[in-house]
PDB file of N, CA, C and O in Angstrom:
ATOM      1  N   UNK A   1     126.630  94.716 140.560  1.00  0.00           N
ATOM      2  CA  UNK A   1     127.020  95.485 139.428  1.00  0.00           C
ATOM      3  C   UNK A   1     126.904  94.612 138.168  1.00  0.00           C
ATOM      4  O   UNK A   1     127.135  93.403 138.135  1.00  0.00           O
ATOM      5  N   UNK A   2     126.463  95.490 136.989  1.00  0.00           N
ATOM      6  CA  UNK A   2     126.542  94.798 135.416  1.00  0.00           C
ATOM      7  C   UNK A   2     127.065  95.140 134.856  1.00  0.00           C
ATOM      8  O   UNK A   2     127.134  96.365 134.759  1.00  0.00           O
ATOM      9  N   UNK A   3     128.084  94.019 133.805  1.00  0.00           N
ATOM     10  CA  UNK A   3     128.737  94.875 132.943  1.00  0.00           C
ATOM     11  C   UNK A   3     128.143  94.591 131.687  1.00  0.00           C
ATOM     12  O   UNK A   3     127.728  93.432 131.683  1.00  0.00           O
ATOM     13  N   UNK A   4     127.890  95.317 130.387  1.00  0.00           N
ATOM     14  CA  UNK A   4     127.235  95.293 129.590  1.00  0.00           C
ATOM     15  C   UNK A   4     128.667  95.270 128.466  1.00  0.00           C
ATOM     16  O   UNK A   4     129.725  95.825 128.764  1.00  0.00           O
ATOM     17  N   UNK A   5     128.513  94.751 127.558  1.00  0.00           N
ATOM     18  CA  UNK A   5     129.286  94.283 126.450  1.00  0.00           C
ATOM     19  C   UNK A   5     128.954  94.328 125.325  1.00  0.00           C
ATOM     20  O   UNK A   5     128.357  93.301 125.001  1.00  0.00           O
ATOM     21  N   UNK A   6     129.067  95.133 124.446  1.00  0.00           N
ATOM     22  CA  UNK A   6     128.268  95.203 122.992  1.00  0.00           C
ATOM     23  C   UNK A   6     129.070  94.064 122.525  1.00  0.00           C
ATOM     24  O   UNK A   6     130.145  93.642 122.949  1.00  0.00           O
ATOM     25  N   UNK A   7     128.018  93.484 121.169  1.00  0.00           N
ATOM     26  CA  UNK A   7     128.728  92.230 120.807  1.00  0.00           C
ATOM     27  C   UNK A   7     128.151  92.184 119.405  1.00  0.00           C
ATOM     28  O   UNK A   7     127.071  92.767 119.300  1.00  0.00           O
ATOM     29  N   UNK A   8     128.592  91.667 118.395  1.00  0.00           N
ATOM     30  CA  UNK A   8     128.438  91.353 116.534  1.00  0.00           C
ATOM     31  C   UNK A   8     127.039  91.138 116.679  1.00  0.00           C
ATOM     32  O   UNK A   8     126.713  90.518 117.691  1.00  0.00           O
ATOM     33  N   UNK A   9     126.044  91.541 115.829  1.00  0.00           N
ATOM     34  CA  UNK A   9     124.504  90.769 115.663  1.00  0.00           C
ATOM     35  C   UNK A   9     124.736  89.571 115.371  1.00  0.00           C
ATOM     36  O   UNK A   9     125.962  89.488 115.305  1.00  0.00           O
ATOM     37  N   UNK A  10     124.304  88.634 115.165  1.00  0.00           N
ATOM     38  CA  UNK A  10     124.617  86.947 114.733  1.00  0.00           C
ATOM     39  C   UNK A  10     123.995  86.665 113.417  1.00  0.00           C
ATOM     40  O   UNK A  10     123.765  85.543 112.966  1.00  0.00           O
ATOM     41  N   UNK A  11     123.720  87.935 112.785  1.00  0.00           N
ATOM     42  CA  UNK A  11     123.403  88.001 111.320  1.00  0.00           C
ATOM     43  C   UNK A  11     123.056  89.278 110.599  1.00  0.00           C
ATOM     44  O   UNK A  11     122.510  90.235 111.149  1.00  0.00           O
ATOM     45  N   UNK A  12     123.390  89.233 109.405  1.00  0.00           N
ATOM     46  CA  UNK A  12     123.774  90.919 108.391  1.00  0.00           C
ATOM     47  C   UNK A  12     122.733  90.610 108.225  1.00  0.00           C
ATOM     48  O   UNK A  12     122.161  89.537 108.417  1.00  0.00           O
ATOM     49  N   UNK A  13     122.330  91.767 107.760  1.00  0.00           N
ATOM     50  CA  UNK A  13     120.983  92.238 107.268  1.00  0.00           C
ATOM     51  C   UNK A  13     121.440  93.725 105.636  1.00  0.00           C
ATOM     52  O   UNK A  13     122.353  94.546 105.726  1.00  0.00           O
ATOM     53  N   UNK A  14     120.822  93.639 104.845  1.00  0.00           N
ATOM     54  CA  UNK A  14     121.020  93.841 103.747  1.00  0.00           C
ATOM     55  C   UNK A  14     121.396  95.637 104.255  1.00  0.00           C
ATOM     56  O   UNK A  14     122.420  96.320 104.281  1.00  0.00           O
ATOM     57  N   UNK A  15     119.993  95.857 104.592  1.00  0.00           N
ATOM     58  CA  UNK A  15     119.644  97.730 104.653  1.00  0.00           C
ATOM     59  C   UNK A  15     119.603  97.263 106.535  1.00  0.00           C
ATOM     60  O   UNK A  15     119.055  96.265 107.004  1.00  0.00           O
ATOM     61  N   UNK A  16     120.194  98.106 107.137  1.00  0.00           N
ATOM     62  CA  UNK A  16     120.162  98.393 108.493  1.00  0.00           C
ATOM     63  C   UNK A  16     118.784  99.062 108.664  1.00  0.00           C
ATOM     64  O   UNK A  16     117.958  98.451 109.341  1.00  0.00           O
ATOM     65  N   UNK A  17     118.510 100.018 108.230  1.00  0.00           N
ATOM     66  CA  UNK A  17     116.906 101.124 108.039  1.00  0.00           C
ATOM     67  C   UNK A  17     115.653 100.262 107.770  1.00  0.00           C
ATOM     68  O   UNK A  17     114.614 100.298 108.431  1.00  0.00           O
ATOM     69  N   UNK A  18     115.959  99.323 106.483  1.00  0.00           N
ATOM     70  CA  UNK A  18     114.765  98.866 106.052  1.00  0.00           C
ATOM     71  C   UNK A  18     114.260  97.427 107.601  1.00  0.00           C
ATOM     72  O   UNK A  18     113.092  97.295 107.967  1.00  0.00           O
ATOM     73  N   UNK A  19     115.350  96.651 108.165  1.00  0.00           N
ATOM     74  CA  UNK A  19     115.257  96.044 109.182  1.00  0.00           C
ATOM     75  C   UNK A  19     114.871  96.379 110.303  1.00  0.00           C
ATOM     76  O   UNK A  19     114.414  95.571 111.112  1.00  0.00           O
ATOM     77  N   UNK A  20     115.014  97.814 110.554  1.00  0.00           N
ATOM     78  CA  UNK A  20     114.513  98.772 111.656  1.00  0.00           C
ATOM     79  C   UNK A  20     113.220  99.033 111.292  1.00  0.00           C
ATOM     80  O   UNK A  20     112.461  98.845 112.243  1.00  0.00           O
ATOM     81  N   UNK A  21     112.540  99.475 110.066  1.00  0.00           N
ATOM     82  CA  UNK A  21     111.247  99.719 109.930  1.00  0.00           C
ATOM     83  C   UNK A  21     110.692  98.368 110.118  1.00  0.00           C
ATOM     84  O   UNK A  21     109.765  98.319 110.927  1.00  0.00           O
ATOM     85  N   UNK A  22     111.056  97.206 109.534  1.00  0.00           N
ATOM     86  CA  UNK A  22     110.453  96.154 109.496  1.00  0.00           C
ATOM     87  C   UNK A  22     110.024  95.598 110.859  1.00  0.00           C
ATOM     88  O   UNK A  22     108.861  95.224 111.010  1.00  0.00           O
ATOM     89  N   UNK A  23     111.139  95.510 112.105  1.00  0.00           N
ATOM     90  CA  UNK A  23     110.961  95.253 113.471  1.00  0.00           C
ATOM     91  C   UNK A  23     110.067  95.523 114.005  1.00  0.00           C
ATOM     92  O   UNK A  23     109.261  94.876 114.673  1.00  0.00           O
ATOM     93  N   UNK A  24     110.210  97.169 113.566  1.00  0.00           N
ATOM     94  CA  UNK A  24     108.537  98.075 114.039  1.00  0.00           C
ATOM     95  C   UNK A  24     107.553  98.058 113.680  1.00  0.00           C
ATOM     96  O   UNK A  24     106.579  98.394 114.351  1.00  0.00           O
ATOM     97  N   UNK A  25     107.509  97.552 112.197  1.00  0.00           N
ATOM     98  CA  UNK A  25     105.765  97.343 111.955  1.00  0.00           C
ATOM     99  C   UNK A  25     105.426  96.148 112.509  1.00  0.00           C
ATOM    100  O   UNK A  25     104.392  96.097 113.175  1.00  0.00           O
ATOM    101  N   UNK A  26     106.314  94.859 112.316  1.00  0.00           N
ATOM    102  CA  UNK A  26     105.965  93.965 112.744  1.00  0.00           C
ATOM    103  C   UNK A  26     105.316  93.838 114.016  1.00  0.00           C
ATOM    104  O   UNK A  26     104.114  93.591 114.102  1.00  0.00           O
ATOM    105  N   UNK A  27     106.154  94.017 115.124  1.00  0.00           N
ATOM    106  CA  UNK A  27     105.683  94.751 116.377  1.00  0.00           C
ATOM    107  C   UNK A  27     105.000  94.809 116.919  1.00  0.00           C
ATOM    108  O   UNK A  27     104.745  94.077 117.875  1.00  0.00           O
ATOM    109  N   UNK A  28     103.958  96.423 116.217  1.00  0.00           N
ATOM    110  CA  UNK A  28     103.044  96.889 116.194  1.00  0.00           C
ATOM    111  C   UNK A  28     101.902  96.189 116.061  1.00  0.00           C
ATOM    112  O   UNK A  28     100.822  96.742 116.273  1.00  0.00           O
ATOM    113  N   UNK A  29     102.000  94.621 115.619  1.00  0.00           N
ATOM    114  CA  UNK A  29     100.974  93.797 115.051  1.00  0.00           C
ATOM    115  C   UNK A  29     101.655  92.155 115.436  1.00  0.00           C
ATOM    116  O   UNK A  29     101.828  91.216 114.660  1.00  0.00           O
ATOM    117  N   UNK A  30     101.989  92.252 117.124  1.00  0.00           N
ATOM    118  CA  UNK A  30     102.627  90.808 117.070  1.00  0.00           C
ATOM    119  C   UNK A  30     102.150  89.646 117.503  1.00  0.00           C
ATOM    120  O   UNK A  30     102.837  88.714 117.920  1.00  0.00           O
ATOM    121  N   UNK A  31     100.859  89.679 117.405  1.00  0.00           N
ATOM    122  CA  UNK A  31      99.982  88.676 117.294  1.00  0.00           C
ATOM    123  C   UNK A  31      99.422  88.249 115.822  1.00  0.00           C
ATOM    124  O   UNK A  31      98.947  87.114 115.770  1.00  0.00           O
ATOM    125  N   UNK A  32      99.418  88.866 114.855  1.00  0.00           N
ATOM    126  CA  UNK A  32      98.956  88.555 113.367  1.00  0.00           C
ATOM    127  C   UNK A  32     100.467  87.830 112.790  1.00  0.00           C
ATOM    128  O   UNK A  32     101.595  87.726 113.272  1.00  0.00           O
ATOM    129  N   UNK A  33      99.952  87.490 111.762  1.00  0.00           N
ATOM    130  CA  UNK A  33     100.360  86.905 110.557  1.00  0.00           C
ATOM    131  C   UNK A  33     101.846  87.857 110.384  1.00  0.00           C
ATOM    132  O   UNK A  33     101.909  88.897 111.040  1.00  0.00           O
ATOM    133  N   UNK A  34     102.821  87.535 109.644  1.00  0.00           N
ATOM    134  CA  UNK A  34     103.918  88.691 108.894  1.00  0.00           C
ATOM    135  C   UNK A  34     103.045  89.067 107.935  1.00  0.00           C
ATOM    136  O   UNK A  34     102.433  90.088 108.248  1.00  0.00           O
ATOM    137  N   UNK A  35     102.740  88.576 106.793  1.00  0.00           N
ATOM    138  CA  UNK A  35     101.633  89.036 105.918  1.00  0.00           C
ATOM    139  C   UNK A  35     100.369  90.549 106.203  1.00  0.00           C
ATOM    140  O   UNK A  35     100.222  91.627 105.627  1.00  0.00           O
ATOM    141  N   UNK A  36      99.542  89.750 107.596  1.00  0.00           N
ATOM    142  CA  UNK A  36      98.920  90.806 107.843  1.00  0.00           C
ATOM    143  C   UNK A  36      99.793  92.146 108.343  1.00  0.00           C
ATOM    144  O   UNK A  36      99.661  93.282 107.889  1.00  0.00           O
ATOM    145  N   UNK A  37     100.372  91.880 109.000  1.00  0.00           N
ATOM    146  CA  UNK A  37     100.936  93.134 109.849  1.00  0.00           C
ATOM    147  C   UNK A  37     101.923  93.794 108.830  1.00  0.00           C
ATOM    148  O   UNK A  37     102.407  94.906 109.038  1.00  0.00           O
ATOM    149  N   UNK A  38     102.056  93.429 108.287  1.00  0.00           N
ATOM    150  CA  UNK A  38     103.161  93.718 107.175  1.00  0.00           C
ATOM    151  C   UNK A  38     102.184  94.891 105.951  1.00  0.00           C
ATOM    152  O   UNK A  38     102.557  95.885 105.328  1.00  0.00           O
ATOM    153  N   UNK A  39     100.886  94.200 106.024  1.00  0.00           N
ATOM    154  CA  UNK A  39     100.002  94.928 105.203  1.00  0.00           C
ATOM    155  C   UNK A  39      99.506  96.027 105.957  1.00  0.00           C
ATOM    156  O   UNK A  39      99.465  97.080 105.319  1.00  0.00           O
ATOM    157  N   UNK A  40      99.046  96.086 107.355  1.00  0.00           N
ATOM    158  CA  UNK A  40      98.348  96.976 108.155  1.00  0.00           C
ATOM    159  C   UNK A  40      99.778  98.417 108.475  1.00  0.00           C
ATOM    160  O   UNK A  40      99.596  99.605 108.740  1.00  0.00           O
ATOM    161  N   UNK A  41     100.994  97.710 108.317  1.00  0.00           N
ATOM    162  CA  UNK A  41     102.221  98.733 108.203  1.00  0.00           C
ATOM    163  C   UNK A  41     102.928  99.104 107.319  1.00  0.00           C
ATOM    164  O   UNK A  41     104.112  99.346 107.555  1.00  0.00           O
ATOM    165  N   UNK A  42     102.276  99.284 105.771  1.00  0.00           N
ATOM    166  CA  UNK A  42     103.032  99.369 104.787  1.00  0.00           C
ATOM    167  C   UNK A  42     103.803 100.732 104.687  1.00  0.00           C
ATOM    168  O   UNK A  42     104.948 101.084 104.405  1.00  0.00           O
ATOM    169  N   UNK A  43     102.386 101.448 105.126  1.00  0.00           N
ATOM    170  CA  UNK A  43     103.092 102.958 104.940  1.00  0.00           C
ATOM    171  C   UNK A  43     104.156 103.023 105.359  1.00  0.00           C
ATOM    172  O   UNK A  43     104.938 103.769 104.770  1.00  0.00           O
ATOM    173  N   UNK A  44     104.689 102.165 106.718  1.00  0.00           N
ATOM    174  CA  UNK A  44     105.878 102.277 107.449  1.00  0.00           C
ATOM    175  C   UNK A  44     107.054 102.005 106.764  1.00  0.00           C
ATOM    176  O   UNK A  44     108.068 102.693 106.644  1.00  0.00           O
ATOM    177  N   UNK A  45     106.748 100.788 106.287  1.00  0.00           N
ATOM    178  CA  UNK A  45     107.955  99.931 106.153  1.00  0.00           C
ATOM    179  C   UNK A  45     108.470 100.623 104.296  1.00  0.00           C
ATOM    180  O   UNK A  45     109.608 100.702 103.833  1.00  0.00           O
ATOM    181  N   UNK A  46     106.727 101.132 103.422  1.00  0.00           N
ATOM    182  CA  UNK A  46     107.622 101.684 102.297  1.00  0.00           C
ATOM    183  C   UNK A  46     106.523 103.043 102.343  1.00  0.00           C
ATOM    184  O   UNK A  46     105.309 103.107 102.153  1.00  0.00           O
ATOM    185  N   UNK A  47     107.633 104.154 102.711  1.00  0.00           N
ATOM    186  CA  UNK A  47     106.747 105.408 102.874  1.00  0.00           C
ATOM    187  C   UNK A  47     106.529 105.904 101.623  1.00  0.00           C
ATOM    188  O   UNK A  47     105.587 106.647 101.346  1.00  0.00           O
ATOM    189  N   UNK A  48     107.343 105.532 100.871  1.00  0.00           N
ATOM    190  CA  UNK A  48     106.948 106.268  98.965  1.00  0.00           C
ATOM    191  C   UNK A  48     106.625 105.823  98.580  1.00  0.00           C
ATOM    192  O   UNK A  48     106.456 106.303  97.459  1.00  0.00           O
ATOM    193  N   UNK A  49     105.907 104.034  98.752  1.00  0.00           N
ATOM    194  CA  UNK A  49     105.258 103.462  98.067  1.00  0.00           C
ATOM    195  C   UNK A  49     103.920 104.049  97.758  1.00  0.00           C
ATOM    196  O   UNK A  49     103.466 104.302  98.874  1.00  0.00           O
ATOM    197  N   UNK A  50     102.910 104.458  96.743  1.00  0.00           N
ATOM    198  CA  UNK A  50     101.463 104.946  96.488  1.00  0.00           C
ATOM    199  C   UNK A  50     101.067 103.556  95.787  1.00  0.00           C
ATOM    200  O   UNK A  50     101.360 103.293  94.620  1.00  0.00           O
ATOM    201  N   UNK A  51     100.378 102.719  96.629  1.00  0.00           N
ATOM    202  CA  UNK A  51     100.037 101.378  96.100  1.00  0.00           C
ATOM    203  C   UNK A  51      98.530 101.643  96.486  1.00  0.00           C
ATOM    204  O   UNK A  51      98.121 102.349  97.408  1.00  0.00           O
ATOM    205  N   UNK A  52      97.778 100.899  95.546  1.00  0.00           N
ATOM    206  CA  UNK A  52      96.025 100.070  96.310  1.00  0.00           C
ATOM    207  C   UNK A  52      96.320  99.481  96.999  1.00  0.00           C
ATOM    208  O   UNK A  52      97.501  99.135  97.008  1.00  0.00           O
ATOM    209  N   UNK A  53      95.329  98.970  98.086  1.00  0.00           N
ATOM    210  CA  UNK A  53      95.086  97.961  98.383  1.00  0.00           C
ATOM    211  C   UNK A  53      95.401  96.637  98.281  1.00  0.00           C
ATOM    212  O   UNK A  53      95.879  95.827  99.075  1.00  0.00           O
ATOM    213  N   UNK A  54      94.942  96.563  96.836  1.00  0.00           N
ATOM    214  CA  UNK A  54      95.140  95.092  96.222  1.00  0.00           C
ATOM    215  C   UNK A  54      97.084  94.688  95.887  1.00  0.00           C
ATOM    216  O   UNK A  54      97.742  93.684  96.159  1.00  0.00           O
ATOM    217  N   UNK A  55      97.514  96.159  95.119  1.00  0.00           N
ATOM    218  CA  UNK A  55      99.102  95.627  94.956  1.00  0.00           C
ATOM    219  C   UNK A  55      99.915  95.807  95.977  1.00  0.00           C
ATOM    220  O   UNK A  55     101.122  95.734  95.746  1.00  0.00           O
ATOM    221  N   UNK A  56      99.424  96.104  97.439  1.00  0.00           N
ATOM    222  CA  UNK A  56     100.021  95.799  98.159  1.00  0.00           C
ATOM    223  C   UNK A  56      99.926  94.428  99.211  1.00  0.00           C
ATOM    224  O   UNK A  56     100.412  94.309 100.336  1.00  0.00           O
ATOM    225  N   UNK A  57      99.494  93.904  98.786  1.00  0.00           N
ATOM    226  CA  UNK A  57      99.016  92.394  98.790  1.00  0.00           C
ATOM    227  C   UNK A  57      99.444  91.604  98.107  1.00  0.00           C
ATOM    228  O   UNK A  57      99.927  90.543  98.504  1.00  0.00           O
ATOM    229  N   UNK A  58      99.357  91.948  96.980  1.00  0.00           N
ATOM    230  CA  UNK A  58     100.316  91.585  95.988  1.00  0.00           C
ATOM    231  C   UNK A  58     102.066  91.357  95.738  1.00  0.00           C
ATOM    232  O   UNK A  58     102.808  90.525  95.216  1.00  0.00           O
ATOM    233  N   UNK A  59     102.171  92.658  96.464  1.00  0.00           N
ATOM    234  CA  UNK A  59     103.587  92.669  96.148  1.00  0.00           C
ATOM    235  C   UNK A  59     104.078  91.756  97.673  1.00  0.00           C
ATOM    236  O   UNK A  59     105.169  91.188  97.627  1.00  0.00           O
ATOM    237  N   UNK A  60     103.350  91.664  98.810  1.00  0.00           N
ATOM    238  CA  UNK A  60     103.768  90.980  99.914  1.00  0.00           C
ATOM    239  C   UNK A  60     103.652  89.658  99.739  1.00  0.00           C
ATOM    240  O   UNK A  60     104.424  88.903 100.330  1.00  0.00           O
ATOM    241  N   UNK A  61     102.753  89.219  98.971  1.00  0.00           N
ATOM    242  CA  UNK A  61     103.054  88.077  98.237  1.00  0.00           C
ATOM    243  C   UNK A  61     103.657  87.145  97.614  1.00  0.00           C
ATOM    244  O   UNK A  61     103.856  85.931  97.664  1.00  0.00           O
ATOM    245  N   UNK A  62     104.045  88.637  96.623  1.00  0.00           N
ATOM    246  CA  UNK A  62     105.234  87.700  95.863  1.00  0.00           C
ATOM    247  C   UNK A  62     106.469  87.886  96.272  1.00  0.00           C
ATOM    248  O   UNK A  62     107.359  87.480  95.524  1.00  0.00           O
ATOM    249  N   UNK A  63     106.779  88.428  97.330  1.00  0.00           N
ATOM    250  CA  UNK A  63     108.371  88.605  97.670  1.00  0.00           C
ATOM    251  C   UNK A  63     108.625  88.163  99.109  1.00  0.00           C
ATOM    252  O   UNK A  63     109.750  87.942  99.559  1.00  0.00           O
ATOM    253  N   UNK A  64     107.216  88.026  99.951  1.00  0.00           N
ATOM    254  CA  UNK A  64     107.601  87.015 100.849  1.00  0.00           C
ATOM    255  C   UNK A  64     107.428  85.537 100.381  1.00  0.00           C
ATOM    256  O   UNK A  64     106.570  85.195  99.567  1.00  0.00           O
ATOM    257  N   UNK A  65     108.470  84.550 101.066  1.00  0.00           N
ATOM    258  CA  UNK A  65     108.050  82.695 100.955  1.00  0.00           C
ATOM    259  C   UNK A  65     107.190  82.314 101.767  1.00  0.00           C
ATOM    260  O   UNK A  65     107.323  82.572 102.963  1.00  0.00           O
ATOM    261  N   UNK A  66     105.775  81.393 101.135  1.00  0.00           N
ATOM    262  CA  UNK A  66     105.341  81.453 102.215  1.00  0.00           C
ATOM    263  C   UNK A  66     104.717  80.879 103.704  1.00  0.00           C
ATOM    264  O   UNK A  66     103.541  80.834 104.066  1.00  0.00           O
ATOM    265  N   UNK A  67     106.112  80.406 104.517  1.00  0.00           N
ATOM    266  CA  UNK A  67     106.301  79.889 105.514  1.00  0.00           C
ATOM    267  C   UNK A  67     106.716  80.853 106.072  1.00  0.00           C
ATOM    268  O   UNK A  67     107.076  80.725 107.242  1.00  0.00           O
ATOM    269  N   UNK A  68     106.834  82.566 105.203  1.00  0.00           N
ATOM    270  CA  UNK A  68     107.368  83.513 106.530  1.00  0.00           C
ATOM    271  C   UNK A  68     106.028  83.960 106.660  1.00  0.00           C
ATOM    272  O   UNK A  68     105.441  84.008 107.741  1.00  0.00           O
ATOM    273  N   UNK A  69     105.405  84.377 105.273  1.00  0.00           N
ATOM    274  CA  UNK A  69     104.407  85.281 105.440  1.00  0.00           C
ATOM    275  C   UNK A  69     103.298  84.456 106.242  1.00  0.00           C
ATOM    276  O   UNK A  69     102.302  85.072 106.622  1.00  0.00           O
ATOM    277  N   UNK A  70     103.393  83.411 106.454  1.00  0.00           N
ATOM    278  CA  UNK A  70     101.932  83.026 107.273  1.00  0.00           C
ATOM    279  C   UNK A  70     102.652  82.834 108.694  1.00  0.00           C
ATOM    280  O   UNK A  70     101.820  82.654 109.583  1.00  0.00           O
ATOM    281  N   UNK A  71     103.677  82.826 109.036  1.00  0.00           N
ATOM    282  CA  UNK A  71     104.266  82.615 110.536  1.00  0.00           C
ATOM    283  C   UNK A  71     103.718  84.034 111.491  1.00  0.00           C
ATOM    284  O   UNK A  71     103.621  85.189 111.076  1.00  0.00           O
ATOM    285  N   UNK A  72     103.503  83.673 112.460  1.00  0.00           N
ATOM    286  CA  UNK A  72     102.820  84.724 113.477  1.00  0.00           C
ATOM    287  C   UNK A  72     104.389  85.538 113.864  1.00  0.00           C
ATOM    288  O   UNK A  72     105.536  85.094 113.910  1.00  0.00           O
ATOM    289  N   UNK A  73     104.041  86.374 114.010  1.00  0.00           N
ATOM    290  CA  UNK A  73     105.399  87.747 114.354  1.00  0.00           C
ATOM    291  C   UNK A  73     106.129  87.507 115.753  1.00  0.00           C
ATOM    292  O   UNK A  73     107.299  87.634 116.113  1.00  0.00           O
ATOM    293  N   UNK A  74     104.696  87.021 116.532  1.00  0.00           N
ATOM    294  CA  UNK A  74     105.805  86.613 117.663  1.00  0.00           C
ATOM    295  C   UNK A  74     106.765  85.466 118.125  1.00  0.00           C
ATOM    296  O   UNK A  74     107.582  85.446 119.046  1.00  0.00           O
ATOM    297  N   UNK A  75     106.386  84.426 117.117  1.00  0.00           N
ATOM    298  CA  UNK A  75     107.278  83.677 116.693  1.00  0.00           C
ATOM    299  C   UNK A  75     108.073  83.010 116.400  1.00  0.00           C
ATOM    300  O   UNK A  75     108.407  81.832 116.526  1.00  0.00           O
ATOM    301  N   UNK A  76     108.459  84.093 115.865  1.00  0.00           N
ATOM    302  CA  UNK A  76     109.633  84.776 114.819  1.00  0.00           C
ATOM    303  C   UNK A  76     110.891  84.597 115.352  1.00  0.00           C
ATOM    304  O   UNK A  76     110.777  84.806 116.560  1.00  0.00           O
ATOM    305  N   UNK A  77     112.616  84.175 114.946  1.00  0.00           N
ATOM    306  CA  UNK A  77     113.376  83.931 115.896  1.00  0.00           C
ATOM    307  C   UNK A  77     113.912  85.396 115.158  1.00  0.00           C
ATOM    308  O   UNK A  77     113.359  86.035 114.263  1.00  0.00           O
ATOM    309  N   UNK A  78     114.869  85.605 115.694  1.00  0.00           N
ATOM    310  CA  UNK A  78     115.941  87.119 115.408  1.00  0.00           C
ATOM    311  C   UNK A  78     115.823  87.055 113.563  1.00  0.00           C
ATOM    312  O   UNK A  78     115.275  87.659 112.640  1.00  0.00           O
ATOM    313  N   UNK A  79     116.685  85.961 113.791  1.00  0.00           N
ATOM    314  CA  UNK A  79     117.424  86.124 112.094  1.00  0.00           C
ATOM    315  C   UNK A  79     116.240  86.393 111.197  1.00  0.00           C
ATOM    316  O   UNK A  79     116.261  87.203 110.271  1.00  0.00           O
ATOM    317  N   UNK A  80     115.055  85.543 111.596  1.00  0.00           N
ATOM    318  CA  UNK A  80     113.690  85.835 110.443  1.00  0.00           C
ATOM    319  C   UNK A  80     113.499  87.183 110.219  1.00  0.00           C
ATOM    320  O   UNK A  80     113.599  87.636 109.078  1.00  0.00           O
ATOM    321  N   UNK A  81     113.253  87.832 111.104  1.00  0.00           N
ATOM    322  CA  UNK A  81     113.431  89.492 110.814  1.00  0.00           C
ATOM    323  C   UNK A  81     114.088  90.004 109.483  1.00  0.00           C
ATOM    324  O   UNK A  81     113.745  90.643 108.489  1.00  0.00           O
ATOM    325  N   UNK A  82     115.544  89.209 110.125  1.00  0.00           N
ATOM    326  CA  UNK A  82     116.499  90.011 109.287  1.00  0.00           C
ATOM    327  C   UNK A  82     116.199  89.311 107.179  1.00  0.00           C
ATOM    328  O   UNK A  82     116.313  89.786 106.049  1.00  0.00           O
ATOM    329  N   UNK A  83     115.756  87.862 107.886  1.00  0.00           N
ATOM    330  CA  UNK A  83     115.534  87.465 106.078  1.00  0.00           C
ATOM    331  C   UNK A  83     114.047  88.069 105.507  1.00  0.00           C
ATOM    332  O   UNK A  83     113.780  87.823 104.330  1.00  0.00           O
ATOM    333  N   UNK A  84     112.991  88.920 106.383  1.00  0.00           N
ATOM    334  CA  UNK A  84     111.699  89.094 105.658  1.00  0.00           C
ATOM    335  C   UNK A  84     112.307  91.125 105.038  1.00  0.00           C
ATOM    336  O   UNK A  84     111.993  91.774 104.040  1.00  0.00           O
ATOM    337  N   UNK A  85     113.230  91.462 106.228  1.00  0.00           N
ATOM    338  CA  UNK A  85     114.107  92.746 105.576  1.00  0.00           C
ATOM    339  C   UNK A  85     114.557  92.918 104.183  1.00  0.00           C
ATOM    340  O   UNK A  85     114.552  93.882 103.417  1.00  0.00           O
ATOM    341  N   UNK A  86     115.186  90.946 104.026  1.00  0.00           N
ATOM    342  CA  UNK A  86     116.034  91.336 102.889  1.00  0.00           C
ATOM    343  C   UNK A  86     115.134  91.469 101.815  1.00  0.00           C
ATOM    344  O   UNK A  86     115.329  92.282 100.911  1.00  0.00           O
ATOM    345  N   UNK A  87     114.050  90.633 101.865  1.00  0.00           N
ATOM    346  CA  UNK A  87     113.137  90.116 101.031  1.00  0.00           C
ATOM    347  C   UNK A  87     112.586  91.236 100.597  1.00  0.00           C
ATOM    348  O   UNK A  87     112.372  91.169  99.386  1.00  0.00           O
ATOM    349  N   UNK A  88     112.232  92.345 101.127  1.00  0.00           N
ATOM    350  CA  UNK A  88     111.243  93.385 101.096  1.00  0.00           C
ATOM    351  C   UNK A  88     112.685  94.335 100.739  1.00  0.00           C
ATOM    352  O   UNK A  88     112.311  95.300 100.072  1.00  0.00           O
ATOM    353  N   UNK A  89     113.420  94.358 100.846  1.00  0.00           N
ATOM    354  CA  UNK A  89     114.784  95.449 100.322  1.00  0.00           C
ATOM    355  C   UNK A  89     114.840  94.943  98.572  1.00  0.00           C
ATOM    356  O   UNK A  89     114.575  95.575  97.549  1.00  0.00           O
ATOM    357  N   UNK A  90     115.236  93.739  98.758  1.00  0.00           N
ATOM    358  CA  UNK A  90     115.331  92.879  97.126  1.00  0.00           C
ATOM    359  C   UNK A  90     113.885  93.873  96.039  1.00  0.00           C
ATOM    360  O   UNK A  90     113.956  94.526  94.998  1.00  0.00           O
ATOM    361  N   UNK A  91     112.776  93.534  96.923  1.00  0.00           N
ATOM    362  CA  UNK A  91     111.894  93.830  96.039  1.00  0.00           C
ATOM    363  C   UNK A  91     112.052  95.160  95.514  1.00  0.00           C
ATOM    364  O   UNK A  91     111.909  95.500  94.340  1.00  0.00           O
ATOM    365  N   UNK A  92     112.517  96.234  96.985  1.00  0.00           N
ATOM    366  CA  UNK A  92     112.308  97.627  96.336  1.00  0.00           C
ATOM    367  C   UNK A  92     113.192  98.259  94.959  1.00  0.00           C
ATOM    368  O   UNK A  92     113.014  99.152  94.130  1.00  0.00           O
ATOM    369  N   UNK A  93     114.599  96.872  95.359  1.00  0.00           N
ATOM    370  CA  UNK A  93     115.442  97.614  94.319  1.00  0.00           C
ATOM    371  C   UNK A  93     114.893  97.583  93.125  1.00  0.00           C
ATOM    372  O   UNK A  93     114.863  98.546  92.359  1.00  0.00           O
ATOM    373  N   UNK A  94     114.266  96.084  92.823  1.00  0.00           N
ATOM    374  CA  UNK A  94     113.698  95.710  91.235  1.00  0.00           C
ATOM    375  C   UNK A  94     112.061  97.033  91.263  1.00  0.00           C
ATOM    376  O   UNK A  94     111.160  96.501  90.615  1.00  0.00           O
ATOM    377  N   UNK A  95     111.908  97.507  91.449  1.00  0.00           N
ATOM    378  CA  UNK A  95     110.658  98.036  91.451  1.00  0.00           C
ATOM    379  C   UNK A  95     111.511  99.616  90.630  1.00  0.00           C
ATOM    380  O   UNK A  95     110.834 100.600  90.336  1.00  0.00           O
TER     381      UNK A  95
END
């Protein structure tokens, strides 16, 4: 028999939603770059965003650091998740 125990995450995350989309695009692409996969899942991660090409490259740019954006997704330890979330939450508010 198992007993299962819910227990605290071992780190907040800004938007609960925006960390959930982020998990999943990442994911979806966990052999690439955060950068790439991050670009190949934008629609995901910002569905109202109407960006080109180019400013969405742009904007992953400038709001990831970049020792996340070039780190491969799989990786990745827990908490990174939760700091490329905040990063990409930060940006939407200023936008």
């Amino acid at each position: 028999m198992v007993r299962l125990r819910p227990r605290k995450p071992p780190f907040k995350v800004a938007d609960e939603q925006m960390f959930f989309d982020v998990v999943r695009a990442l994911f979806q692409h966990r052999r690439q770059k955060v950068r790439n996969a991050l670009y190949h899942s934008f629609d995901q991660v910002f569905p109202d965003a109407r960006l080109q090409k180019s400013q969405k490259r742009e904007l992953l740019d400038e709001k990831l650091p970049k020792e996340l954006a070039d780190a491969r997704v799989m990786d990745l330890e827990p908490g990174k998740f939760g700091e490329i979330s905040d990063y990409l939450i930060r940006k939407n508010r200023k936008s």
